[in-house]
N, C-alpha and C positions, 0 to 999 in steps of 0.2 A: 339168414338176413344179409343182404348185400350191402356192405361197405361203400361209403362216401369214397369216391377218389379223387387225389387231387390232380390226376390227368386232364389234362382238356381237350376234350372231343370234339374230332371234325371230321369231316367228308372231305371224300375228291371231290367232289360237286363245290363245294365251300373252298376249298384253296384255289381248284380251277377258276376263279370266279379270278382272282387276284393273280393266277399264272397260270396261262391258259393251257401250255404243254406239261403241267405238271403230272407227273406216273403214266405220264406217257412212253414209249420207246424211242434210245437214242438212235438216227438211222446212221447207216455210215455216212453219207454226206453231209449230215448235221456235224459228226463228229471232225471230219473233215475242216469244215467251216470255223469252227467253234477251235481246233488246234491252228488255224492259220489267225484268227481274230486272236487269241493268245499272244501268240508269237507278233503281234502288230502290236501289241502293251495296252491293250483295251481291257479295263478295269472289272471287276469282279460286278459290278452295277451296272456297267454297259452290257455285259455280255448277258445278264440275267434279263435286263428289258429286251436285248435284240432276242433272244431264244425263246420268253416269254414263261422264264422259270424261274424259281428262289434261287437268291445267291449260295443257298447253301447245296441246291443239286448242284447249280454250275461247278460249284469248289471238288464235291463228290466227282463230278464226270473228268473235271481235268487230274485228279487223283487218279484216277482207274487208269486215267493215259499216259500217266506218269510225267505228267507236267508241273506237280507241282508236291512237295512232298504233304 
C-alpha cells in the first residue's frame, strides 16, 4: 500500500507556466549575459524576470560560475 507523501508534486509543464526557461539549458551566451547583468548589481529578482527563471536557478547558476558562494 502506498504511503501519503508530504512532497508536493509538479510538472515542468506547471512551473513553466510561471517561468517559462525553467529545466531548460543554460547556453553560453545566456551565461554570458546573466555574469555581465551580475557584475552591473542587478538583483536576484531582476535577473529571475529578465531570464524567465526562479530566483533559486538563478542563485544555482551564478554558484556554478562561481560568482557567488
Amino acid at each position: 500500500m502506498d504511503e501519503p507523501s508530504d512532497k508536493q508534486s509538479f510538472s515542468v509543464e506547471e512551473v513553466q507556466k510561471k517561468h517559462s526557461n525553467a529545466y531548460e539549458s543554460w547556453s553560453r551566451t545566456d551565461d554570458l549575459r546573466l555574469i555581465n547583468d551580475h557584475m552591473s548589481h542587478k538583483s536576484i529578482t531582476e535577473l529571475a524576470m529578465k531570464y524567465k527563471r526562479s530566483q533559486g536557478a538563478i542563485r544555482a547558476r551564478l554558484k556554478k560560475l562561481d560568482l557567488i558562494n
